[in-house]
Structures are given as C-alpha cells and as structure tokens.
C-alpha positions in Angstrom: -134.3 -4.7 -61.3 -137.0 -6.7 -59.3 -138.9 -6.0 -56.0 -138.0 -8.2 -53.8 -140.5 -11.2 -53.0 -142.2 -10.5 -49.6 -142.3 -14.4 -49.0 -138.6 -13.9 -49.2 -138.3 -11.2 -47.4 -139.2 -12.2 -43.5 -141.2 -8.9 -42.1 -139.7 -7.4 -38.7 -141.4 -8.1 -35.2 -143.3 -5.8 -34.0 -141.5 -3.2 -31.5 -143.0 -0.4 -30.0 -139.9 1.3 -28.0 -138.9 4.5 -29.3 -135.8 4.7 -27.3 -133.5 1.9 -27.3 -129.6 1.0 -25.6 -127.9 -1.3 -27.5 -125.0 -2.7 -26.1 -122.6 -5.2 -27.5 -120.4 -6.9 -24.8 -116.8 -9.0 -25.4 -117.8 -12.2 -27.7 -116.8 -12.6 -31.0 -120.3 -11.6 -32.3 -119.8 -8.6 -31.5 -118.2 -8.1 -34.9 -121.4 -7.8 -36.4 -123.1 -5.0 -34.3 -122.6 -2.7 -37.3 -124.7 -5.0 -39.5 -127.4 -5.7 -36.9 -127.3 -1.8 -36.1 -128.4 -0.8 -39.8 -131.3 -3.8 -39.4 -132.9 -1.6 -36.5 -132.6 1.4 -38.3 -133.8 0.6 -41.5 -136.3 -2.0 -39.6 -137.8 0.6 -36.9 -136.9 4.2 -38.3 -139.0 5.7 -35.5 -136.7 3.9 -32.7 -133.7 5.5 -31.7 -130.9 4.0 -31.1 -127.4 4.1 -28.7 -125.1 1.8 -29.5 -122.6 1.0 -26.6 -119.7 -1.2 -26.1 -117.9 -2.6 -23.5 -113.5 -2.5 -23.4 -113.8 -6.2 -24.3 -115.4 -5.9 -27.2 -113.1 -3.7 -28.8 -110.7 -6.6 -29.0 -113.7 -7.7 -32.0 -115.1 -4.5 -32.9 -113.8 -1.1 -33.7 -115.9 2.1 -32.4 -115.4 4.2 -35.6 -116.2 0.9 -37.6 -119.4 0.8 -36.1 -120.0 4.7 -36.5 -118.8 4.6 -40.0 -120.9 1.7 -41.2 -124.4 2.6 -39.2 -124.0 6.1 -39.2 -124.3 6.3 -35.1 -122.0 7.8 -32.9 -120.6 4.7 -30.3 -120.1 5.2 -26.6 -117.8 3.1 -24.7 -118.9 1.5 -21.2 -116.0 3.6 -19.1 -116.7 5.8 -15.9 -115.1 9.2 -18.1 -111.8 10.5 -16.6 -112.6 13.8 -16.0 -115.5 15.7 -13.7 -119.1 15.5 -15.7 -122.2 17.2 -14.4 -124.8 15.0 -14.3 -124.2 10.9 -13.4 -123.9 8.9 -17.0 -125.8 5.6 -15.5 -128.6 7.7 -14.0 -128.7 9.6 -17.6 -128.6 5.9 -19.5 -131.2 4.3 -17.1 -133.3 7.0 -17.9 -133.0 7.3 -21.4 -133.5 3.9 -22.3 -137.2 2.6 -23.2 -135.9 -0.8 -24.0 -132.5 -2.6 -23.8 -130.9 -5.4 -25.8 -127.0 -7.0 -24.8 -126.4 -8.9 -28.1 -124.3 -10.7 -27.6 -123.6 -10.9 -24.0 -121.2 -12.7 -23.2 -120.4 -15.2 -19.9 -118.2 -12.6 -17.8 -121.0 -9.9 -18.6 -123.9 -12.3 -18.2 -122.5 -13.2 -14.5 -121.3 -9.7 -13.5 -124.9 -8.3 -14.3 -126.3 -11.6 -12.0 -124.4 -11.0 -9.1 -125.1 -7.3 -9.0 -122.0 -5.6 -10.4 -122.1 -2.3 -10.9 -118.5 -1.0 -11.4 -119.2 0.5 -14.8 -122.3 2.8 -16.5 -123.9 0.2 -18.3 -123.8 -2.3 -15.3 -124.9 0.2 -12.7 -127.8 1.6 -15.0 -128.9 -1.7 -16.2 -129.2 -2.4 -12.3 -131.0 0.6 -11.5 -133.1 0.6 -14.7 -137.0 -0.6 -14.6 -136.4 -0.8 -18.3 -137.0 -3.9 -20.3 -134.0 -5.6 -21.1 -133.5 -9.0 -23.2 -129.9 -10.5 -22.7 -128.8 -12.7 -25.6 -125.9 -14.7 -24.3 -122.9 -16.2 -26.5 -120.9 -19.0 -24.6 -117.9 -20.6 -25.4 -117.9 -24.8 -25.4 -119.4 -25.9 -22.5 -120.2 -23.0 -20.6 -124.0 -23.7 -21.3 -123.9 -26.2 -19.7 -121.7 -25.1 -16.7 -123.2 -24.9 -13.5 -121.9 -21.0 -12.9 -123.8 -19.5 -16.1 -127.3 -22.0 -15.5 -127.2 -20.0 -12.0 -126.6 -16.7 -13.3 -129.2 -17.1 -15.7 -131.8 -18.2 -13.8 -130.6 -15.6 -10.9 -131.5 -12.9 -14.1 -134.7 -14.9 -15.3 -135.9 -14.0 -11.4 -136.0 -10.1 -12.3 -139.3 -8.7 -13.6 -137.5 -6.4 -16.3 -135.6 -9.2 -17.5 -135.8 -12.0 -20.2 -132.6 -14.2 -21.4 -133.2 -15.3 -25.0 -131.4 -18.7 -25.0 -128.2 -19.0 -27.1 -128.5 -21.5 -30.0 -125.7 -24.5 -31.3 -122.7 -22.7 -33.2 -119.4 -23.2 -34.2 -116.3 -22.4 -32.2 -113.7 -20.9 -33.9 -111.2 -22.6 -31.8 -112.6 -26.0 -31.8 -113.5 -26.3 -35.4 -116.4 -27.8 -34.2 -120.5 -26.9 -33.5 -119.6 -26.9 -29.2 -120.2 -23.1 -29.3 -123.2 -21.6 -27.9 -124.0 -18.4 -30.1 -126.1 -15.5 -29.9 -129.5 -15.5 -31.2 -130.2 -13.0 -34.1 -131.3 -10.0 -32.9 -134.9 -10.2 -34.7 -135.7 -13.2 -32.3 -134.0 -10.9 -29.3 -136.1 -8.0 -30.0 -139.2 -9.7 -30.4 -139.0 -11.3 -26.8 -138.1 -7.8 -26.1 -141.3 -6.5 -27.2 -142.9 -9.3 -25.7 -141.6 -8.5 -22.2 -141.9 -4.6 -22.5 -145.7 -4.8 -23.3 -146.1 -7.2 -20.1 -144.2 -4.4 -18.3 -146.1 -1.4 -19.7 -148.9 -1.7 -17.5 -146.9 -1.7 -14.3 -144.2 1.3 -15.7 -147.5 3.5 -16.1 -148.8 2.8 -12.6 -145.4 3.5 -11.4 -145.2 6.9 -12.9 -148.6 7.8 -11.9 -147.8 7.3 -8.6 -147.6 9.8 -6.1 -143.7 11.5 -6.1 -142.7 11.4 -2.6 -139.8 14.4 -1.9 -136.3 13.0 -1.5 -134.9 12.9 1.7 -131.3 12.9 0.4 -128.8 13.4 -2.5 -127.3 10.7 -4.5 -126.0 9.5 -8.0 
C-alpha cells in the first residue's frame, strides 16, 4: 500500500471553532450528512460536533443511519413532548461556536428570513450571535425566484450570517442540470471560518462587557 499523494489529496480549510451545530434540513442532500459528518471528524478532531435534523429530512435521511455511520448521537429539531428543565434553544444557542445548515433547503432558508421561530433550531439560530453559513439547495427555478433572492438577501443583512451560493446540479425529477445544489461542505466551512474570525473581535467585546442584572424571567 501507498501513501496517498498530498497533490491528490486537497488539505482542509482552516477552522478554528471547537464547538459546532450541524444541521441538515429537508433536501435530497441531506442523504449524505453521514459522509460529510466523518469529513469533519476525521478533518477537525479537536471540533465537536452536533448533528441535528429537521422532520423533513427524515423523509432522506435516517437518524440511526447517521449515528451508525459517523458515530454521533442525532437530535431531531422538535420542541420534546414532555416537561424539560432548562429551554433546548437557549442550551443550542449557547452551545454552538459556529453553525453550518448543509443543505438548507428553500422552506428552511425562508422560514429562518422571515423570523420563524416555531422550532429549537429556528428560535436558537435567531437568538444565536453565533456564526452561521447557510448552504442552500433549490429545486429548478427557485434560484431564480423572486421569494428565495429576497430571503437571501434579507439573511445576507445579518452580521452572523453568510449564504454560500448553491451551485448548477441535476434534478432528479427533471433529468436535467435545472437544480441548484448545495455546495460541499469544505467550501461552507471555509466561509464559515471566514465569517467567524471577522466576528471574533466583536463576540469578545461583547462578553467583556459589563453584565447588567436581568429585570425579568424568560426562555
């Protein structure tokens, strides 16, 4: 056996979060989170990482598939059923030193523009002054659409924010290359780390800052 070529073998980006959400939203891509999950892990074995889907993309992906093939428990994005202490978006939007929705797809790429907040991973990722990079994947024509150029730019207007443009794919429905699809996630995470080291300055001011006591109680 050989070692591999390094020309061959394209080196990682540089990413310097040690904490990172990893959520994997209803598009077809989806089905290969368990492939891009063992990338990070084998890529950054410092970073930890939560994987979490939403209920759409279990129509792709299977939670214990994931878990059995990367070796991480998976969390589904539902409020739980019974009483919890503690609030799970306000535990999430803590956690998290960096975020990545790969893919993302157009119903949760709008519902995170407009402000939605109706499960834990929406609410914490609107709470959150984590960096996040948002890698849609858009059926034909939606790219175009006027609805998703509005939500994007409404997300490109947030400081803790950067969509990573989808590129040309093909649709499985079509047959044909009218598909936007994801980027792969090395590209995403290295926009990532580009963001969050623009952010760091200003998340270290921020927690320098004199705590002011709460005047209230809330989740």
């Amino acid at each position: 056996m050989t070692e591999p070529d390094d020309a061959l073998t394209p080196r990682p980006p540089d990413f310097g979060a040690r904490r990172l959400l990893y959520i994997g939203t209803g598009s077809l891509g989806v089905a290969f989170m368990p492939y891009w999950l063992n990338w990070v892990q084998a890529a950054y074995p410092a970073t930890r990482v939560r994987p979490v889907i939403t209920r759409a993309a279990e129509r792709f992906v299977a939670r214990g598939a994931i878990a059995a093939l990367s070796g991480r428990e998976v969390e589904l994005d539902v409020w739980p059923d019974h009483a919890e202490p503690g609030a799970p978006h306000v535990e999430l939007a803590q956690w998290a030193d960096a975020v990545v929705v790969h893919p993302a797809s157009m119903h949760f790429v709008s519902r995170l523009a407009l402000g939605i907040a109706d499960t834990p991973v929406l609410l914490a990722l609107q709470c959150t002054k984590a960096p996040i990079a948002v890698a849609p994947a858009l059926p034909p024509g939606a790219v175009t659409s006027v609805p998703y150029r509005r939500h994007r730019d409404a997300l490109g207007e947030r400081r803790n924010i950067v969509v990573v443009p989808p590129m040309a794919g093909y649709s499985v429905t079509t047959g044909g290359p009218d598909a936007a699809v994801a980027m792969p996630l090395p590209a995403v995470v290295a926009a990532l780390e580009r963001l969050r080291t623009t952010l760091a300055p200003v998340r270290e001011e921020a927690y320098d800052a004199p705590r002011r006591e709460p005047v209230g109680r809330a989740t």
